[in-house]
N, CA, C and O atoms as a Maestro MAE file, in Angstrom:
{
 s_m_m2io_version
 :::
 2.0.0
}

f_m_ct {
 s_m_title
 :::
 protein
 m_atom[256] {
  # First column is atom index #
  i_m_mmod_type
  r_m_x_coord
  r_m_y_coord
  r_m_z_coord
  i_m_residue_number
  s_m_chain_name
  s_m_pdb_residue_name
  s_m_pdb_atom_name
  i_m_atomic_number
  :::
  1 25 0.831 -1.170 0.000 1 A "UNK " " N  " 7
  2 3 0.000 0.000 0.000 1 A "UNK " " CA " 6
  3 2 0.880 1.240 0.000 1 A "UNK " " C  " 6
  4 15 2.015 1.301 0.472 1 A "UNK " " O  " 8
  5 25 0.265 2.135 -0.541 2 A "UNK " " N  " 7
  6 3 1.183 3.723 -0.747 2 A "UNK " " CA " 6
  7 2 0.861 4.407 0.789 2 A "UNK " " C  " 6
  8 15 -0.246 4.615 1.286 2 A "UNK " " O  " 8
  9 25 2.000 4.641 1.277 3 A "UNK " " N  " 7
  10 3 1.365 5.951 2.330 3 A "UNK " " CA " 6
  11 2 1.030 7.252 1.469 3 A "UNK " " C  " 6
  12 15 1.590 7.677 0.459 3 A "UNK " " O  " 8
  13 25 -0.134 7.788 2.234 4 A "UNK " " N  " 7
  14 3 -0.464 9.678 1.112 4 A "UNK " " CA " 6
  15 2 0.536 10.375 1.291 4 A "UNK " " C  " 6
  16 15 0.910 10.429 2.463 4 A "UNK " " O  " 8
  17 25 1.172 10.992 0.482 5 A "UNK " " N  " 7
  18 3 1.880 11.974 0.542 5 A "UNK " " CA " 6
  19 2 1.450 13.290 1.417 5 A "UNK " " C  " 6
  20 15 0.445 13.773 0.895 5 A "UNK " " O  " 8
  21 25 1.944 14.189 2.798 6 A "UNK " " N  " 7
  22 3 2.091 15.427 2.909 6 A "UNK " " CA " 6
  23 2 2.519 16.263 2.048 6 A "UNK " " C  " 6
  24 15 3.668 16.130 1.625 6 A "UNK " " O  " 8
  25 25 1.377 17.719 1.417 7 A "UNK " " N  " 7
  26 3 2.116 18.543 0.568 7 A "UNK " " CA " 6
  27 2 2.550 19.629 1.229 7 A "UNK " " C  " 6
  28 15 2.101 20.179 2.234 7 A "UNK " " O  " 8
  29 25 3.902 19.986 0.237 8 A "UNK " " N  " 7
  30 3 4.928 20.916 1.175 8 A "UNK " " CA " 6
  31 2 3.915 22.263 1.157 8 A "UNK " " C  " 6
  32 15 3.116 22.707 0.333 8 A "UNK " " O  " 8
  33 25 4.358 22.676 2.478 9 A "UNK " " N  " 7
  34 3 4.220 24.183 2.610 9 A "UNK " " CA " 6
  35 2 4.626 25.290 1.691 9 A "UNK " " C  " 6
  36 15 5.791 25.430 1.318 9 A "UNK " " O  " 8
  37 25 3.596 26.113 1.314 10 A "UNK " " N  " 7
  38 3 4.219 27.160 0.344 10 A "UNK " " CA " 6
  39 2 5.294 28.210 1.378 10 A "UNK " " C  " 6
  40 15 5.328 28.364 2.598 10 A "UNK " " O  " 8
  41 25 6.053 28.770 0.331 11 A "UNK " " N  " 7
  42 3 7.188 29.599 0.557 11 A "UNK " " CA " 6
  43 2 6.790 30.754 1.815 11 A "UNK " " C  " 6
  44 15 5.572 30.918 1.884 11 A "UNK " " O  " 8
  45 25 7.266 31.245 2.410 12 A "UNK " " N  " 7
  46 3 7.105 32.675 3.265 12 A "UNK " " CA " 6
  47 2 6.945 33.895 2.736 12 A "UNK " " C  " 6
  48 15 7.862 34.205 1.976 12 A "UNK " " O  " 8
  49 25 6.238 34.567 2.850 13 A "UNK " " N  " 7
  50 3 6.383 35.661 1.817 13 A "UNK " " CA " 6
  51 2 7.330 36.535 2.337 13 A "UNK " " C  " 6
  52 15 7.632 36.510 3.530 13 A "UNK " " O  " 8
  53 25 7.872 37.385 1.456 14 A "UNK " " N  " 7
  54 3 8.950 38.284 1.703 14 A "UNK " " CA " 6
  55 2 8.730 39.146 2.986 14 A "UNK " " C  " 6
  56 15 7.543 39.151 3.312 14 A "UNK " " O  " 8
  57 25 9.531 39.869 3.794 15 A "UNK " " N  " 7
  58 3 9.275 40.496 5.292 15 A "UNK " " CA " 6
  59 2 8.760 42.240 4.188 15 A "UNK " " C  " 6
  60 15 9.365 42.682 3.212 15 A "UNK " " O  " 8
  61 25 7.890 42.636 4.649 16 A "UNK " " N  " 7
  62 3 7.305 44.638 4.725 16 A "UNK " " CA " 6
  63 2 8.194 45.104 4.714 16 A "UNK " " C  " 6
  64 15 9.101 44.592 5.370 16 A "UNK " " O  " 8
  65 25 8.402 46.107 4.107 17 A "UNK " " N  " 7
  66 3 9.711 47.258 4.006 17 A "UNK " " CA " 6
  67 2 9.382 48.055 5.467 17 A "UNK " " C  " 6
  68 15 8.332 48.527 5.902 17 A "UNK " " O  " 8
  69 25 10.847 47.987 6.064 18 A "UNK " " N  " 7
  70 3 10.172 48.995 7.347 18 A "UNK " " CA " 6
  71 2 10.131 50.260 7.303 18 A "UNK " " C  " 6
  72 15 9.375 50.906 8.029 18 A "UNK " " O  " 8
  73 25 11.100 50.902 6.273 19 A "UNK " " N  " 7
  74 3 11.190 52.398 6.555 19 A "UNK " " CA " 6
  75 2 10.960 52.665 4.846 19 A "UNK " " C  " 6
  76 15 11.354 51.841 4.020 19 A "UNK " " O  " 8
  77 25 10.389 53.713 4.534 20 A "UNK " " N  " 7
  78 3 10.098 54.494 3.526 20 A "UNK " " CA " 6
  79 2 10.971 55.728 2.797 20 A "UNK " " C  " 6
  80 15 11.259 56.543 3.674 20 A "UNK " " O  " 8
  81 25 11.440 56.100 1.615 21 A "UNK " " N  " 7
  82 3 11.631 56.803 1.373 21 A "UNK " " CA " 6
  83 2 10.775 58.328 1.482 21 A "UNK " " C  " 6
  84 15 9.679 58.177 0.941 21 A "UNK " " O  " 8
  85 25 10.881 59.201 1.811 22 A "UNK " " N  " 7
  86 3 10.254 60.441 2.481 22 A "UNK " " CA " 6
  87 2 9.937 60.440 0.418 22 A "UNK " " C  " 6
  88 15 8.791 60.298 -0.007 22 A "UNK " " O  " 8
  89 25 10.965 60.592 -0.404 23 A "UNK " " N  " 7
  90 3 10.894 60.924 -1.844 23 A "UNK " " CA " 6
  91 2 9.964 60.578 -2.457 23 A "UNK " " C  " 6
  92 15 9.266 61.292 -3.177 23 A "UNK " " O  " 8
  93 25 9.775 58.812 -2.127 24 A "UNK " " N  " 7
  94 3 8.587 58.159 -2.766 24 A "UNK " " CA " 6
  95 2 7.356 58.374 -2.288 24 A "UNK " " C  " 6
  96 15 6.433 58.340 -3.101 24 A "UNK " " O  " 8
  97 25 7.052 58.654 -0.813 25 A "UNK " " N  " 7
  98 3 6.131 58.996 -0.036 25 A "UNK " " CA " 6
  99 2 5.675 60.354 -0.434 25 A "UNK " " C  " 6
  100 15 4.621 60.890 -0.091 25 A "UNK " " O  " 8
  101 25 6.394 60.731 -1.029 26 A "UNK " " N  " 7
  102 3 5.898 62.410 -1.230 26 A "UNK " " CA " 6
  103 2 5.465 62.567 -2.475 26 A "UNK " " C  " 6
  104 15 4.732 63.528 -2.708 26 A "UNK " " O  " 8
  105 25 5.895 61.491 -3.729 27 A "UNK " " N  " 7
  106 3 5.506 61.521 -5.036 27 A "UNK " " CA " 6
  107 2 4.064 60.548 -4.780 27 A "UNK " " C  " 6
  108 15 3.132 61.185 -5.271 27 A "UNK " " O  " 8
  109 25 3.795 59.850 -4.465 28 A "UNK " " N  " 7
  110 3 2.786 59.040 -4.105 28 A "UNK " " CA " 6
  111 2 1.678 59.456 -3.505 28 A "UNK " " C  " 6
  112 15 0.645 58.851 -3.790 28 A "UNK " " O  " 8
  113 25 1.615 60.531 -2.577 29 A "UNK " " N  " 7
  114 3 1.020 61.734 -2.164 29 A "UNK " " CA " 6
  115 2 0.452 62.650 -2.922 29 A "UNK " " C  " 6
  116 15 -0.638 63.210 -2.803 29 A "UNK " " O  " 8
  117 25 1.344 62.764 -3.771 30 A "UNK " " N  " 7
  118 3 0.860 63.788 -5.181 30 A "UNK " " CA " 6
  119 2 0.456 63.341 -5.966 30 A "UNK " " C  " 6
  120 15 -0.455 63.893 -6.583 30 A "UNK " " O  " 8
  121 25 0.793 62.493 -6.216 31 A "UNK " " N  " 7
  122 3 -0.240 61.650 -7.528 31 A "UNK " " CA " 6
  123 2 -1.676 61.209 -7.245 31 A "UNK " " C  " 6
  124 15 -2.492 61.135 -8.164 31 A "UNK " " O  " 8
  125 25 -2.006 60.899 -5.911 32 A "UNK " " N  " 7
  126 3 -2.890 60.434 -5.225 32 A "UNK " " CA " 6
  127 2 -3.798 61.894 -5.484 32 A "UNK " " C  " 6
  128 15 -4.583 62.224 -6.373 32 A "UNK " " O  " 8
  129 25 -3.387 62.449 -4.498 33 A "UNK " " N  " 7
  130 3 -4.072 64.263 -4.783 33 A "UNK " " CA " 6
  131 2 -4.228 65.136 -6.288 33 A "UNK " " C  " 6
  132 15 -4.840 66.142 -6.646 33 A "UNK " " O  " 8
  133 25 -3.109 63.929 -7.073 34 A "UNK " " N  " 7
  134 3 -3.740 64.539 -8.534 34 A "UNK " " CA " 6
  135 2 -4.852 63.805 -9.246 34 A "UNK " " C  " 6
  136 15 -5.654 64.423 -9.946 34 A "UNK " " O  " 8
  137 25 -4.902 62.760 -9.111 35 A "UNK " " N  " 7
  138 3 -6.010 61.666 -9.317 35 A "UNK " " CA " 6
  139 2 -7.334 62.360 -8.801 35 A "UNK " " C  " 6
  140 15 -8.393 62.271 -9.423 35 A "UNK " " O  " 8
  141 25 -7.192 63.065 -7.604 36 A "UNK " " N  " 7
  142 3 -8.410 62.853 -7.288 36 A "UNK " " CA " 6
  143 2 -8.740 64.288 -7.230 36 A "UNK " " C  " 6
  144 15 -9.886 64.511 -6.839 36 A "UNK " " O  " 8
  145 25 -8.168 65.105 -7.462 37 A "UNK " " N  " 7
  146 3 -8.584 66.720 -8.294 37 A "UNK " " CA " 6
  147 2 -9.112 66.441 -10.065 37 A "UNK " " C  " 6
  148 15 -10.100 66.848 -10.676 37 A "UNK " " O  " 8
  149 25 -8.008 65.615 -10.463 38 A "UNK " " N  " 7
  150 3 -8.324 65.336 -12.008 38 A "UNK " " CA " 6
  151 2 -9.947 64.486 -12.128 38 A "UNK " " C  " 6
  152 15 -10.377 64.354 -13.274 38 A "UNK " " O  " 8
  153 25 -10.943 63.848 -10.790 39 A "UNK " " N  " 7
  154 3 -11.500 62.986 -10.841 39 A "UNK " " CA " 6
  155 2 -12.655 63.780 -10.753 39 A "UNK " " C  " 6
  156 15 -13.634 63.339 -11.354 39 A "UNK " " O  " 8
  157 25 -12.801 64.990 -10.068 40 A "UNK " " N  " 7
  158 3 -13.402 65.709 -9.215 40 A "UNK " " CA " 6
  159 2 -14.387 66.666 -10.341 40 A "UNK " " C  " 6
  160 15 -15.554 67.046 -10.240 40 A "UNK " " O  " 8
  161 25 -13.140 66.905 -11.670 41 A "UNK " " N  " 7
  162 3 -13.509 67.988 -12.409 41 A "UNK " " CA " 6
  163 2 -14.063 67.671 -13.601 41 A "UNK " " C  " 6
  164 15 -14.397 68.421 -14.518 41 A "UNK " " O  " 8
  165 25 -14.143 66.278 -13.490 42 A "UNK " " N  " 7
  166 3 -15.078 65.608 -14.583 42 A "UNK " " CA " 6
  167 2 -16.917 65.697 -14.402 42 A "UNK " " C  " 6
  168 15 -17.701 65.614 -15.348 42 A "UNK " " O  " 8
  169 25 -17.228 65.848 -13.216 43 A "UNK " " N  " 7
  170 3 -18.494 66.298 -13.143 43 A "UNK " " CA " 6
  171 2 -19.187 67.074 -13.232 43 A "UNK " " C  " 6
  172 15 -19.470 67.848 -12.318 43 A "UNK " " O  " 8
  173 25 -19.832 67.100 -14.771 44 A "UNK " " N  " 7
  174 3 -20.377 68.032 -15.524 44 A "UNK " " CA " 6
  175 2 -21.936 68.422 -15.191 44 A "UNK " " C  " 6
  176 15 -22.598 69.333 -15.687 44 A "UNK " " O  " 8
  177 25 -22.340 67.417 -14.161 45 A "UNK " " N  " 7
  178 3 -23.885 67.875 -13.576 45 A "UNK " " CA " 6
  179 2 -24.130 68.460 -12.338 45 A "UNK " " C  " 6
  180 15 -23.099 68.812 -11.766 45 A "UNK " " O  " 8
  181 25 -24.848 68.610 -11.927 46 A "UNK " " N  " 7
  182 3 -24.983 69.462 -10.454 46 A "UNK " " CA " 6
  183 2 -26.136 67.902 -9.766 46 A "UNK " " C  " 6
  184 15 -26.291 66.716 -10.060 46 A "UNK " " O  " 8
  185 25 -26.632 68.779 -8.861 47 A "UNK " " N  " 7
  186 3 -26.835 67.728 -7.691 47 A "UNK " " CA " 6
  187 2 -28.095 67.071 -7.829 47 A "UNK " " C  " 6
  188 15 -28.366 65.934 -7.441 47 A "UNK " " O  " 8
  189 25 -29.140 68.201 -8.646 48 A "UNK " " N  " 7
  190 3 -30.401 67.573 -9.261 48 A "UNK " " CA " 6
  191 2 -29.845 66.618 -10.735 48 A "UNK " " C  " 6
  192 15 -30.727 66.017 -11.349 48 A "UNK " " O  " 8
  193 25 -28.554 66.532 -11.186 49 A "UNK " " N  " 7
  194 3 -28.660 65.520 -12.475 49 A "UNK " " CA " 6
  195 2 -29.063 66.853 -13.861 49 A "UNK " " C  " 6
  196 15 -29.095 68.083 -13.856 49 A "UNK " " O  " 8
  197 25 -29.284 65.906 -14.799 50 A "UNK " " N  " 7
  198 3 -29.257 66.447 -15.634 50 A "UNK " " CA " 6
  199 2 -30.682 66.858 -15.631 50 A "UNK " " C  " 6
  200 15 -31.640 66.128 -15.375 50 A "UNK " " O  " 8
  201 25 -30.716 68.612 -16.074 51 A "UNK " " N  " 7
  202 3 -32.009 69.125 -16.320 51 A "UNK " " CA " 6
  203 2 -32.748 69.413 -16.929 51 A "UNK " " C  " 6
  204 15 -33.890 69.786 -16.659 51 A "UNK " " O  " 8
  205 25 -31.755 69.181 -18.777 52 A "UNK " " N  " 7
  206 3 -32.416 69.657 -19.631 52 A "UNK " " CA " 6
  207 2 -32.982 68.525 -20.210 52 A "UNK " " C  " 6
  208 15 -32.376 67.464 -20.061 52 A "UNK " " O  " 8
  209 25 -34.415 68.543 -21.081 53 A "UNK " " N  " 7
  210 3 -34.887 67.340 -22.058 53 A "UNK " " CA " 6
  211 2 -34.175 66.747 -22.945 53 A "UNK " " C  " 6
  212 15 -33.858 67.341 -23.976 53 A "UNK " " O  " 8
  213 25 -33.718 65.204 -22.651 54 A "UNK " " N  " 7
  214 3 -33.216 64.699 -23.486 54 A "UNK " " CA " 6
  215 2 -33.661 64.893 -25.150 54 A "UNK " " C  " 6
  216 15 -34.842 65.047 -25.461 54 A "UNK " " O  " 8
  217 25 -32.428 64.860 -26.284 55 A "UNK " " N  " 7
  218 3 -32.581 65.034 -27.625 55 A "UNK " " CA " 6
  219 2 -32.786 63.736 -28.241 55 A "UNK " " C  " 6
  220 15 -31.822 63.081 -28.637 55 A "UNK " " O  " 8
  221 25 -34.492 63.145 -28.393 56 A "UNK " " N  " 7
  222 3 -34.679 61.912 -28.758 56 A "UNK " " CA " 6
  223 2 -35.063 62.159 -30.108 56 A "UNK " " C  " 6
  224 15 -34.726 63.236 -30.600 56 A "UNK " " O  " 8
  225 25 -35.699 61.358 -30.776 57 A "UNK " " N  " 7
  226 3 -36.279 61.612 -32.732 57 A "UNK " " CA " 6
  227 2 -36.653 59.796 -32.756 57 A "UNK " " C  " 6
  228 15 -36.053 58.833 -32.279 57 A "UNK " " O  " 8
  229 25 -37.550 59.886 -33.318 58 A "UNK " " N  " 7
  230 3 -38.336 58.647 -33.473 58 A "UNK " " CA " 6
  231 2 -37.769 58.147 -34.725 58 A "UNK " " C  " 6
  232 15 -37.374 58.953 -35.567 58 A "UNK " " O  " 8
  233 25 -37.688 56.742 -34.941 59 A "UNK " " N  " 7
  234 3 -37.643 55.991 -35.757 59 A "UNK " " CA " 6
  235 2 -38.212 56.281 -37.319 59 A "UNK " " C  " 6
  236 15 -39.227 56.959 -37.478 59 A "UNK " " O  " 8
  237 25 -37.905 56.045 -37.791 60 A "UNK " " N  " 7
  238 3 -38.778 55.966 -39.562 60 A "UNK " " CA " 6
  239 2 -38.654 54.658 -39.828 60 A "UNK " " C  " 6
  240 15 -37.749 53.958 -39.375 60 A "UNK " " O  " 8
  241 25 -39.445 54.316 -40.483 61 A "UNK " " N  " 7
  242 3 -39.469 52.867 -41.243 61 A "UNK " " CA " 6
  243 2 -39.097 52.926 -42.577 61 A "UNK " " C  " 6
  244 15 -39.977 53.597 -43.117 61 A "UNK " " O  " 8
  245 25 -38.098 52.520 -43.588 62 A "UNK " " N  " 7
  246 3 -37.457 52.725 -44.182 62 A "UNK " " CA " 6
  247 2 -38.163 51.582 -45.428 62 A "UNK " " C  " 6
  248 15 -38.452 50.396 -45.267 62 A "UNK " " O  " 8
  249 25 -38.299 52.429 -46.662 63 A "UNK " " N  " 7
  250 3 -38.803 51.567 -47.817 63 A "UNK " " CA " 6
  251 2 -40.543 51.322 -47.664 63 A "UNK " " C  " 6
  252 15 -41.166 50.261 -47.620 63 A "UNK " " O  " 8
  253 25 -40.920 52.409 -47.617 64 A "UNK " " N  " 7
  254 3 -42.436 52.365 -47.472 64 A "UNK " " CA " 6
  255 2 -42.831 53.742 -48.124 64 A "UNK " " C  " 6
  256 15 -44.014 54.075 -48.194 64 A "UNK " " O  " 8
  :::
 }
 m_bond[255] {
  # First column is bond index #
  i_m_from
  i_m_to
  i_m_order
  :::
  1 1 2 1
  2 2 3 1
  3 3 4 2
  4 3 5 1
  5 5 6 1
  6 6 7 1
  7 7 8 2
  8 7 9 1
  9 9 10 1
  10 10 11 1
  11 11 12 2
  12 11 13 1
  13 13 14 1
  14 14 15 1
  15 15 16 2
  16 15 17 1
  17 17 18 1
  18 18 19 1
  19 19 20 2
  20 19 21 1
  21 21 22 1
  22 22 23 1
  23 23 24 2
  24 23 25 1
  25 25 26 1
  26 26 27 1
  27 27 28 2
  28 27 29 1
  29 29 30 1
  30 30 31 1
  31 31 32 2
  32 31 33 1
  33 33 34 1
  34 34 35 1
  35 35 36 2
  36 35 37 1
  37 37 38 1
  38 38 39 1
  39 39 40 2
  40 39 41 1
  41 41 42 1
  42 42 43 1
  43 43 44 2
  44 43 45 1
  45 45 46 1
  46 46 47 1
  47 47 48 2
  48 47 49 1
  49 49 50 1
  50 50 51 1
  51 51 52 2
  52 51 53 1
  53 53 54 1
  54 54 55 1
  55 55 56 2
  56 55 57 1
  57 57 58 1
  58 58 59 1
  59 59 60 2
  60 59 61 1
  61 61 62 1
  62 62 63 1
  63 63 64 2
  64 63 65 1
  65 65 66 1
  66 66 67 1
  67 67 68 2
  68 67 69 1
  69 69 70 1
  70 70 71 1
  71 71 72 2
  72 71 73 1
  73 73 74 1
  74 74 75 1
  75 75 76 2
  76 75 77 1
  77 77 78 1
  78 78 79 1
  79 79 80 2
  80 79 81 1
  81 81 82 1
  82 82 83 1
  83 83 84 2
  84 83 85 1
  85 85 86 1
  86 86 87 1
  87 87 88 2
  88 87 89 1
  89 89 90 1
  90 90 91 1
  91 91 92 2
  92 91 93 1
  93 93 94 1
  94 94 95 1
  95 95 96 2
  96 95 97 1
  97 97 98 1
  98 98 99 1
  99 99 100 2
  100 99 101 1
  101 101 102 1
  102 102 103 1
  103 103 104 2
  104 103 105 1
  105 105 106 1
  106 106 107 1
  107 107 108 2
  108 107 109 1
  109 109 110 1
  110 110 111 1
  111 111 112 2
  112 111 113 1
  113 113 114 1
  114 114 115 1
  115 115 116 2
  116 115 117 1
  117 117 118 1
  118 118 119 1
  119 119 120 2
  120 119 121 1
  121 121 122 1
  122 122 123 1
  123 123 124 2
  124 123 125 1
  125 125 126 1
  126 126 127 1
  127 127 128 2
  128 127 129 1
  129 129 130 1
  130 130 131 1
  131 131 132 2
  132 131 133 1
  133 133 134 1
  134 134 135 1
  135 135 136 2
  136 135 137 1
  137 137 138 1
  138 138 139 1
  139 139 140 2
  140 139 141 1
  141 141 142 1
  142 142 143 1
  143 143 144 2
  144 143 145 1
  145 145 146 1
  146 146 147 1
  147 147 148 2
  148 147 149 1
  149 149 150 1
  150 150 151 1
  151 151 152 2
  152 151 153 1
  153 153 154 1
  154 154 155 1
  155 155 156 2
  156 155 157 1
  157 157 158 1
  158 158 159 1
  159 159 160 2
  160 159 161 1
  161 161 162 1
  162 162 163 1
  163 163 164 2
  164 163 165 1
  165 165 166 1
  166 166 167 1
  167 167 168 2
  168 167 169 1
  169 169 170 1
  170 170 171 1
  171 171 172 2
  172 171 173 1
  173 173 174 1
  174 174 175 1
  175 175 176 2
  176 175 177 1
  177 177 178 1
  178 178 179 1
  179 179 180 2
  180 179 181 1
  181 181 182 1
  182 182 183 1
  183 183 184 2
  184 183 185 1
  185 185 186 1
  186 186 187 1
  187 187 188 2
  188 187 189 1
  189 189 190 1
  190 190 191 1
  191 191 192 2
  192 191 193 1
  193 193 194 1
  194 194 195 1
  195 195 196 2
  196 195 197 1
  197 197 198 1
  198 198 199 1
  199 199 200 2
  200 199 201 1
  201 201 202 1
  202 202 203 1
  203 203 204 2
  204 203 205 1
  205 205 206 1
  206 206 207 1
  207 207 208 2
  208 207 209 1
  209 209 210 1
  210 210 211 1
  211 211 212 2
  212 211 213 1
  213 213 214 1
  214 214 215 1
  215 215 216 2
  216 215 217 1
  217 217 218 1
  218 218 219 1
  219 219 220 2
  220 219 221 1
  221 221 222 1
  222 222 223 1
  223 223 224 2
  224 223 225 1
  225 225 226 1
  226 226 227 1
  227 227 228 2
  228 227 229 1
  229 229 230 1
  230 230 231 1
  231 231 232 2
  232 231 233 1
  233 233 234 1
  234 234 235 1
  235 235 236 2
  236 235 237 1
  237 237 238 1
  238 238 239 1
  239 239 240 2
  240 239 241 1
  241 241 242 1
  242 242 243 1
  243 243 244 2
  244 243 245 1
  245 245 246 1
  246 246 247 1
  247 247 248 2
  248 247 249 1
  249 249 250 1
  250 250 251 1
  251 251 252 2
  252 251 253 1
  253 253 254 1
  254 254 255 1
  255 255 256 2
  :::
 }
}
């Protein structure tokens, strides 16, 4: 008879960086704060939504 095999344990993951560059921390900061100014100014409606009547036009039936 086979004994079952134990499967190995996966690897450890690598240890957290403990200390930070102030440089990267500060570009990461800004990009973050540019994202979300650049995100901000895309909203072209106000708080009621859009107010004016949508521009619809009905169908034609074509070959009649």
């Amino acid at each position: 008879m086979c004994a079952p095999s134990v499967p190995s344990a996966p690897p450890a993951p690598p240890p957290p960086p403990q200390q930070q560059d102030p440089n990267v921390v500060a570009a990461r900061n800004s990009e973050q704060l540019r994202q979300r100014q650049a995100a901000s100014n895309t909203i072209l409606t106000g708080p009621q939504g859009v107010t004016a009547p949508a521009t619809t036009a009905t169908k034609t039936l074509l070959g009649q």
